[in-house]
C-alpha positions, 0 to 999 in steps of 0.5 A: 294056333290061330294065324291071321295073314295080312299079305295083299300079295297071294302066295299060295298059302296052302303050301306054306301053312304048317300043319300045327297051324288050326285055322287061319285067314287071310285079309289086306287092308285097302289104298288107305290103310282100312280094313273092311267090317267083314275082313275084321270080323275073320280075325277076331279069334286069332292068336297071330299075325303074320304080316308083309307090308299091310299095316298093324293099327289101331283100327285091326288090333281094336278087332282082336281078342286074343292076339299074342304076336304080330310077326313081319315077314322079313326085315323092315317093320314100318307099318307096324304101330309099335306104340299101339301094339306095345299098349296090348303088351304083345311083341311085335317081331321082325326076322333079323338076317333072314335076307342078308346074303340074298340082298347082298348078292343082289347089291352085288350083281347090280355093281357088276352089272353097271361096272360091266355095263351088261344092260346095254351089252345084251341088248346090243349083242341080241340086235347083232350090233357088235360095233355099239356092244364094243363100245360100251367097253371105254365106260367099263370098269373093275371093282378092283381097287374101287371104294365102296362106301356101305350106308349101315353095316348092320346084317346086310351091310356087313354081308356086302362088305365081305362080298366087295372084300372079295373083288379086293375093294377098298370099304369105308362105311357109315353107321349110327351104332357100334355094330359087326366091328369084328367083321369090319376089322376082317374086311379092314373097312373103315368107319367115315361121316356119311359127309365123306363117303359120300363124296369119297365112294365110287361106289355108294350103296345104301344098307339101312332101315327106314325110319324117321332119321333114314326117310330122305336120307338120300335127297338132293343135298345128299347126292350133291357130295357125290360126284359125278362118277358115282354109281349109286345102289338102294336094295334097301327100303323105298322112301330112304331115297328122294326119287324125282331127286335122284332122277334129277341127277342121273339125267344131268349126269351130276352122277354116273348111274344108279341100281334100285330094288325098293321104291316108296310106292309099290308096285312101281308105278307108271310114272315113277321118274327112275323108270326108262333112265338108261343109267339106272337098273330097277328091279322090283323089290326081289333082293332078298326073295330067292326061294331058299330065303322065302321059305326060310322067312317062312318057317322062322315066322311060324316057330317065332309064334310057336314059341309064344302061342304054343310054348309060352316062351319069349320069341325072338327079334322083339322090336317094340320092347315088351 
């Protein structure tokens, strides 16, 4: 098989590539979106696409002869045209549940770490200034007895779940589809309006995809339910949170503090407004990039399109209905 890999980022691809693979390329697209002529003529003759965030238009797939699945390297798929890939009667692949005890340990460490306040704690541990390191203990707080309220209790959401279960925490949550209620009845979470987790949860931690109904999910209207003790998380997809909106309230204390993973632009620029709050802990899109989940995102992509250019068969995680 034949694998084109559209990933701007370099892993080290000579250790990721099976054997059974024949040949492969590897482009990205530039600011824009666009493909250069030359990177274009290197994918014609591919039976596969293995993307990360570069997109899957009309402009790369028009350059394909022979293309049999497109397979995203984890979760979200927004930059897949699911319509135009559809058209060509090819799957377009995700990988479900690959990531979610990764992104749900990682939502839980950001909880513990503004519960704890630990940010601060280390930095004035390291500057021997016990007094201020003291202090930050009438801010701190116990996850025991809290509300978490879990926006989408799909694979993640219902991951965080069992974990906030585990520190005894009271769990309602939000989700548009009847999904994992066996796992909610487990945790004894409770399905609200978004109206009401909002303005109920101490603790609001955002778990869905990003689509048309979830982009600015999260804006300035939304967080007005919240109140000012609320801690705020998204380890889930930038552009579900209004960021200058967000950035608003941290800095007028409207709420407590936030934990980011994900931003609408990435990398992270300079500028961003949630960058240097002292009441928000960002990290750089790496929920759900432990080694072990990398690896195994891995080789589930590559047996995904096994299945189809090898074997013939259907492959799994189909999201553009072919």
């Amino acid at each position: 098989m034949n694998i084109g890999y559209l990933i701007k980022v370099l892993p080290r691809l000579e250790e990721i590539v099976p054997a059974d693979v024949e040949s492969y390329v590897q482009i990205y697209a530039d600011e824009n979106g666009v493909y250069t002529a030359a990177d274009l003529g290197k994918i014609t003759k591919v039976d596969a696409f293995i993307i990360s965030m570069e997109p899957v238009n009309e402009q790369i797939l028009a350059a394909t002869e022979r293309l049999k699945i497109v397979q995203r390297l984890g979760v979200g798929y927004e930059t897949i045209d699911l319509e135009a890939v559809a058209r060509r009667q090819i799957p377009a692949c995700n990988i479900d549940g690959v990531n979610k005890e990764a992104v749900a340990e990682h939502n839980m460490a950001l909880i513990l770490s503004l519960a704890k306040k630990l940010p601060e704690a280390i930095n004035f541990t390291q500057k021997s200034d016990w007094p201020s390191a003291r202090e930050l203990t009438r801010k701190a707080f116990e996850l025991k007895g809290c509300t978490i309220g879990i926006i989408g209790f799909g694979d993640t959401g219902s991951s965080l779940a069992k974990r906030a279960h585990g520190f005894e925490m009271k769990i309602v949550y939000n989700e548009v589809r009847d999904v994992n209620g066996d796992i909610a009845e487990q945790v004894s979470a409770t399905r609200v309006s978004k109206e009401q987790l909002l303005s109920t949860a101490d603790i609001v931690c955002v778990c869905t995809d990003l689509n048309d109904s979830t982009r600015y999910m999260i804006d300035a209207d939304a967080i007005a339910f919240m109140r000012p003790e609320t801690t705020f998380l998204c380890c889930a997809r930038g552009g579900i949170v209004d960021e200058p909106a967000l950035a608003q309230a941290l800095k007028k204390g409207k709420i407590a503090q936030a934990g980011i993973d994900v931003f609408e632009t990435e990398p992270v620029e300079p500028d961003n407004p949630l960058l240097g709050l002292p009441n928000c802990i960002v990290t750089s899109h790496v929920a759900g990039a432990t080694y072990p989940t990398t690896m195994r995102t891995w080789e589930w992509a590559h047996e995904n399109i096994r299945a189809v250019v090898n074997r013939g068969e259907r492959p799994r995680w189909i999201k553009n209905g072919v």
